[in-house]
Structures are given as structure tokens and as C-alpha cells.
C-alpha positions in Angstrom: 0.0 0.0 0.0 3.1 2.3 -0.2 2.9 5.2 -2.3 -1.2 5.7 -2.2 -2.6 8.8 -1.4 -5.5 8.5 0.7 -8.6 10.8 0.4 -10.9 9.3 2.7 -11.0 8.7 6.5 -8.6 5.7 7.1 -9.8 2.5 9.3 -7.7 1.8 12.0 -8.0 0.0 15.3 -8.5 3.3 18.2 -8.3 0.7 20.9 -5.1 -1.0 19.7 -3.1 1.4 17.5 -4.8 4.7 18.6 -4.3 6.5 21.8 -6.0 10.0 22.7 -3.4 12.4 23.4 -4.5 12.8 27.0 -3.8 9.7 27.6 0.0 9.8 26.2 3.0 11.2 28.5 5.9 10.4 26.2 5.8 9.3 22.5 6.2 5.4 22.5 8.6 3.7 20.4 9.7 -0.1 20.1 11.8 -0.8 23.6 15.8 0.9 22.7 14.6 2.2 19.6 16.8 5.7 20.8 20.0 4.0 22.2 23.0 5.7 20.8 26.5 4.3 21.6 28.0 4.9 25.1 30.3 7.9 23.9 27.3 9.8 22.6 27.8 9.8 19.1 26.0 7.8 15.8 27.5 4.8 14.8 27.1 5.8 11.1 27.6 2.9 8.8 30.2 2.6 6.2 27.1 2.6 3.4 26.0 5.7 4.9 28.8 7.3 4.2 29.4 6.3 1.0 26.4 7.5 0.4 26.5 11.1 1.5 27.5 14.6 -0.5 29.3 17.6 1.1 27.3 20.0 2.7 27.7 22.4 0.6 26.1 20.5 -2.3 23.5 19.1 0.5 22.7 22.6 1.5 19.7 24.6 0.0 20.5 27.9 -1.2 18.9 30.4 -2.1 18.9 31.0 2.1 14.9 32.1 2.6 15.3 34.3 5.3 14.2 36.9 7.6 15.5 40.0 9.2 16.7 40.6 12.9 14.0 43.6 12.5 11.2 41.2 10.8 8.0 41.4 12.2 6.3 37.8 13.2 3.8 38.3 10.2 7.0 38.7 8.2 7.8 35.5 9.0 4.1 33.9 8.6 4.2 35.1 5.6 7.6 33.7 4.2 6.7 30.1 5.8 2.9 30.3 3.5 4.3 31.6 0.6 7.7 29.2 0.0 6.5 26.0 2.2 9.3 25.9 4.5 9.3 25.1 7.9 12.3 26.9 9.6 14.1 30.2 9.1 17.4 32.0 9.9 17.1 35.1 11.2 19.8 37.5 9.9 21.7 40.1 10.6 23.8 41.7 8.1 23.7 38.4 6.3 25.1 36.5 9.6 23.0 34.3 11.6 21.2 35.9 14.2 18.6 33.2 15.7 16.5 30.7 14.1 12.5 30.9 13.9 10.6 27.3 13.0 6.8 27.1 12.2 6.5 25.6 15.8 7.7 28.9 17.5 4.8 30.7 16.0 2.3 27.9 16.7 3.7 28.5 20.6 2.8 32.4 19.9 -0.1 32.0 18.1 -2.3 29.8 20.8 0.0 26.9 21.8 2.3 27.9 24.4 4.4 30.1 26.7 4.9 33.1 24.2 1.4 33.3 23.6 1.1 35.3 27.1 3.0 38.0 24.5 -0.3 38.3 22.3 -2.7 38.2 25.8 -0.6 40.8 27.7 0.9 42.9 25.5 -0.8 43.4 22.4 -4.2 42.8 24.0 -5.3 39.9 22.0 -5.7 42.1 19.1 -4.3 39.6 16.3 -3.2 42.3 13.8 -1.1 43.7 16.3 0.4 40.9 17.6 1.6 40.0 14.3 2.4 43.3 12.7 4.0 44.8 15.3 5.9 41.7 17.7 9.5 41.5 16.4 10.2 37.9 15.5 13.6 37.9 17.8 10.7 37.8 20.8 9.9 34.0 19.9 13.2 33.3 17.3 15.8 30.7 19.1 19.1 33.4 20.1 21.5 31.0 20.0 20.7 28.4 17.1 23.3 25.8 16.3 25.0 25.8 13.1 27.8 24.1 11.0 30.7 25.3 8.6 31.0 24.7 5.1 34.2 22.8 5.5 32.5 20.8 8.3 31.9 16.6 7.5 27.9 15.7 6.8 28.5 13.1 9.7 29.4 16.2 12.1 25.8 17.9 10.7 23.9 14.1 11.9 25.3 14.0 15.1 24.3 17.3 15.9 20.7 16.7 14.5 20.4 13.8 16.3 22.1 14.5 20.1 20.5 18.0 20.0 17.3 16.8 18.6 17.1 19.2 15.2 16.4 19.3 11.5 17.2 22.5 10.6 20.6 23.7 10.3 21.8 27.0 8.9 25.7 26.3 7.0 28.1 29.2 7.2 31.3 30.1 5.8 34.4 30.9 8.5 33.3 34.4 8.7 29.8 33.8 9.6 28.1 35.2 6.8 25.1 32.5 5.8 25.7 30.2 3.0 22.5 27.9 2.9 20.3 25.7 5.5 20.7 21.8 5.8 17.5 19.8 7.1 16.3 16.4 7.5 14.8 16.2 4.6 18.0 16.6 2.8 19.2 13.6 4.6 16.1 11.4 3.8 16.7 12.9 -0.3 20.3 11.0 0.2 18.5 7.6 0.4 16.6 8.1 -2.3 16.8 4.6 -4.5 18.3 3.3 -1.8 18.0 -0.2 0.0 19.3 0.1 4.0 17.7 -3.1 5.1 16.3 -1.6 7.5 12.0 -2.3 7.8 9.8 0.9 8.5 7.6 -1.3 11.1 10.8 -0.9 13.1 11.6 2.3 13.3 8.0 3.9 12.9 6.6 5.9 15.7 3.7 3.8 18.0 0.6 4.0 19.2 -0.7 6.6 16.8 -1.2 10.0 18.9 -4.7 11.7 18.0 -6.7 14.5 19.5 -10.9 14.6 18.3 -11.9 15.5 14.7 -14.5 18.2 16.6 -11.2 19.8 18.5 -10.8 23.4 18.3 -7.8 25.0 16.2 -6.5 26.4 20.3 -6.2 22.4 21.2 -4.2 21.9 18.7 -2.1 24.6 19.2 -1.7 23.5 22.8 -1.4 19.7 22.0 1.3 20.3 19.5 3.2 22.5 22.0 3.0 20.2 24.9 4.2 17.4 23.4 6.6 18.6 21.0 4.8 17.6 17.7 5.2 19.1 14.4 1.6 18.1 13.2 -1.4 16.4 14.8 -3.6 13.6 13.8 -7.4 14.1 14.2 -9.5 11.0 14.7 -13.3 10.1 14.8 -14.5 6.6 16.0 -12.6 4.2 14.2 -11.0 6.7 11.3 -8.4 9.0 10.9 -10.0 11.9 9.2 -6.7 13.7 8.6 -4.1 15.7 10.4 -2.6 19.3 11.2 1.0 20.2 10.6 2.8 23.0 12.4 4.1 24.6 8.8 -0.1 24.3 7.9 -1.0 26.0 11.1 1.4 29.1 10.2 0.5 29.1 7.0 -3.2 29.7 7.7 -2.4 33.1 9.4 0.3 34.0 6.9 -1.9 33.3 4.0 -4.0 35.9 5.5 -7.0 33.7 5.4 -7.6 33.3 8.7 -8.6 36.9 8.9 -11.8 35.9 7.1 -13.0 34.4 10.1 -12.9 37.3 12.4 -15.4 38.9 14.0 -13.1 41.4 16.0 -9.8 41.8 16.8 -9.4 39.4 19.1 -7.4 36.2 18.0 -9.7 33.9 20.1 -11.7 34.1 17.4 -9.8 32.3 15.4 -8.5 29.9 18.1 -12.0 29.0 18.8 -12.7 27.7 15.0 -12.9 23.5 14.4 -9.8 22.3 13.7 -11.7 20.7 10.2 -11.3 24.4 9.2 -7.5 23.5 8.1 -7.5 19.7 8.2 -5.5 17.8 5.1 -7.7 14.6 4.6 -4.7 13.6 2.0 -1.8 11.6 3.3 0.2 9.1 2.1 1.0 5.5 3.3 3.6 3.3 3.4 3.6 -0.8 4.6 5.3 -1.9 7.8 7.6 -4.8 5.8 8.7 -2.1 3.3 12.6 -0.6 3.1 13.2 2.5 5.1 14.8 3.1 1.3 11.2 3.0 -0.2 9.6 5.4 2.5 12.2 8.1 1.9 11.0 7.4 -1.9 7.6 7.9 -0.9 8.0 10.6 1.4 9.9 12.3 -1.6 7.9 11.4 -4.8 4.5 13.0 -2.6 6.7 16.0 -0.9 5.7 15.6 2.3 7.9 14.4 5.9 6.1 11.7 7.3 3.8 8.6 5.9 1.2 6.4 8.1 2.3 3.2 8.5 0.1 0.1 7.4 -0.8 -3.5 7.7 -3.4 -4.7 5.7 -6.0 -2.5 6.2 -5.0 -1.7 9.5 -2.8 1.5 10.4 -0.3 1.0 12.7 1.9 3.9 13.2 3.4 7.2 11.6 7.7 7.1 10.4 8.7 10.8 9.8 12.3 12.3 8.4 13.1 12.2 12.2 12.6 8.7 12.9 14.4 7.7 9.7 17.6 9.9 10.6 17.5 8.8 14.3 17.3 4.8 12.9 20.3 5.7 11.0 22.5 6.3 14.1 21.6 3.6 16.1 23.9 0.8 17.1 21.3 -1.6 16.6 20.3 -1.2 12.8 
């Protein structure tokens, strides 16, 4: 069943393979699924290596950036109109911080910084974008590589710190591109690792109710450190929320059509259905890790639900694959 995209609600098991998010305090994987090697670092196979390009050629350039003075709209708007997920924040064309779609869902409903919108701007939505400066929510001090670092130095640091977004930089500091996970997965493209998705893939599926409000999702994504959501009815999966999607609805500008006033609440307060993607794409348990990074490229998209039979299991995403690739035991 790799490779299909699917356009209706999806049967699956809820009492075996999915778990309301209330119910989950850490994301379950198969038992030592995330034991590195004793000194900390990947083991990174000799194939892996063999397979991988320099960074510089890895790296994505042009760099789509914002400004140290960039307002958080500015960067709404940059994530909705070229589909990325993360930003460097520049100054004078040197890394300054680094803003991901997540930051802004925190801002925007989810978390901590959204006490900025309440407190300071009022609730008043067009303020609180237009006016907030996007170092208020950007990461200050974002980890990044040199050109003439190795790719293996880049995947240790994605996987010990737990990133996928990397901004490359010459010796002077002046930006030269961004490396991600993705650009990893785009590596194994055609690629057979012997390694089987069911193993490596992300279980029980976590999902909050199709009739949730766009402010739980905000808060669930937060809490628990997802970049996207899965919304379930009954039996189904109905579809899911990403964090770039969430963004993107507020720097699209369409979310505006919605208001009644000023106050962002209410946009918080719409259905989550509102911005749901019903279209996903799935990929079977026994398959090659190889095959799901084909998938996962051919249909543009970071993570695939995992199937058996006509039962889904479990999600893989970029993550998982580039995690399984520095673990001792695969």
C-alpha cells in the first residue's frame, strides 16, 4: 500500500493502535529504539557514508530568510508563501537566531509566548503580528555548521541535540545555505538500508478529536513537541494538522476571514476541520526505510502512516528515519 494517497477517513483500530493524546505522556517507540553508543555519538555505517555529498552541495540555497527587524507576520508570511518550515534570522547576512513554524504555533495559541499576544498586544491579532518582532519568539543562539564541516558532524548534531534544521556558514559567519532532515532522507533516495519501517516507525498513533478546536491543537502540538497532529473520529483517521499548515493559515492571510473582532480567540476557537488535510500518504510496515524516503519524496511531504493490511499502525517521519540511522542496533 506504499505510495497511495488517501482521500478518505482511514480505518484503523482506536483501541489498539490509537491512543487519545491525554492519555499519552511520552511518545512510545519499540523498547531501545533511541540507544546511541555509550560515547554519545551515531555509529554511522560505512554505506551511509558512502552514500552522503558535502554540505555544501547538501545545503539549500537560495537561504529564505528573515531579518533581525522582521516582524512575526513577516515570518508567517515567508513560511505560507515558499512551504518551508524553519528560518534564519539574519543580521547583516550573519546568523542571528533561528524561527521554526512551531515557534509561532507556541505564539499563536500553543504555548508560553502566547502570554505576549494576551498581555501585550491585547489579543488584538493584527497587532500581535504586525507589530511583535520575531527575535521575541526566534531561538538566540541556534546551532549551526561550517561549510568545511563533515555531513557526519551535521547528523550528530541533529540527532544528540534533537534538530532538523541547520543553517551552513562560511568561517566568517556570513550565511551560506540551510541543511535539514529532509536533505538527509533525499540521500536515500533509490536506496536499500535493510532496515524495515515497522521498526523504526513511531507507535501508538497519537490523536486529538476531529471536533477539537484550532486552540487544542495549538496547545497539544506544543505540549508534546509535535510538528503536526492527527485528528481521529470513532474508528477513522480523518486527517491531520501540521505545524508549517497551522502558520501558513495566518500568513496566508485567510484566517482573517474568520474574524469577528480583533481578538485572536476568534480564530483559536474555529474547528480544527477548518485546516485539516484529509490527503496523506501511506507506506507498509515490511517495506525498506529506502522506499519510505521514496515515498516521502515522490508525494513532498515528511512523514507517511504506517500500514498493515488495512489496518494502520503507526506514523515514520524524516526524524525517525535519521535517528534509525545512528543507532547501534540497525
Amino acid at each position: 500500500m506504499s505510495n497511495i494517497r488517501v482521500q478518505r477517513p482511514f480505518r484503523a483500530s482506536i483501541t489498539s493502535h490509537i491512543k487519545p493524546v491525554e492519555r499519552i505522556i511520552t511518545r512510545s517507540r519499540p523498547e531501545g529504539i533511541r540507544q546511541l553508543r555509550s560515547d554519545g555519538t551515531p555509529n554511522w555505517s560505512q554505506r551511509i557514508k558512502k552514500w552522503a555529498g558535502d554540505i555544501e552541495s547538501l545545503a539549500k540555497r537560495p537561504v529564505i530568510s528573515v531579518q533581525r527587524s522582521s516582524t512575526v507576520m513577516d515570518a508567517a508570511e515567508s513560511i505560507a508563501s515558499y512551504k518551508v518550515r524553519g528560518l534564519p534570522v539574519l543580521d547583516f547576512n550573519r546568523v542571528y537566531g533561528v524561527v521554526m513554524a512551531t515557534d509561532i504555533v507556541n505564539y499563536l495559541g500553543g504555548g508560553i509566548y502566547y502570554d505576549i499576544i494576551v498581555k501585550r498586544h491585547n489579543s488584538n491579532i493584527f497587532k500581535a503580528l504586525s507589530e511583535e518582532k520575531i527575535s521575541s519568539i526566534m531561538s538566540k543562539s541556534p546551532t549551526v555548521v561550517f561549510t568545511s564541516e563533515s555531513l557526519e558532524k551535521v547528523l550528530e548534531l541533529m540527532v544528540s541535540r534533537g534538530i532538523g534544521f541547520i543553517p551552513v556558514v562560511y568561517e566568517d559567519g556570513e550565511i551560506y545555505g540551510v541543511i535539514t532532515e529532509h536533505d538527509i532522507v533525499a540521500m536515500l533516495q533509490d536506496k536499500k538500508t535493510g532496515i524495515k519501517v515497522s521498526s523504526i516507525m513511531s507507535y501508538p498513533i497519537v490523536a486529538i478529536d476531529v471536533d477539537s478546536s484550532l486552540r487544542k491543537v495549538a496547545e497539544t502540538m506544543i505540549k508534546f513537541g509535535f510538528r503536526r497532529i492527527i485528528l481521529a473520529s470513532d474508528s477513522y483517521i480523518e486527517g491531520f494538522i501540521s505545524a508549517k499548515n497551522y502558520v501558513s493559515f495566518f500568513g496566508s492571510h485567510r484566517a482573517f476571514s474568520y474574524l469577528k473582532s480583533t481578538s485572536i480567540d476568534d480564530i483559536l476557537n474555529l474547528p480544527a476541520t477548518e485546516i485539516l488535510d484529509s490527503s496523506f500518504a501511506t507506506i507498509d510496515a515490511d517495506s525498506d526505510v529506502g522506499e519510505a524516503c521514496n515515498t516521502m519524496l515522490s508525494n513532498k511531504i515528511d512523514w507517511l502512516l504506517v500500514v498493515k493490511g488495512e489496518e494502520a499502525i503507526g506514523i515514520v517521519t524524516e526524524r525517525d528515519i535519521l535517528v534509525a540511522l545512528a543507532l547501534e542496533s540497525v
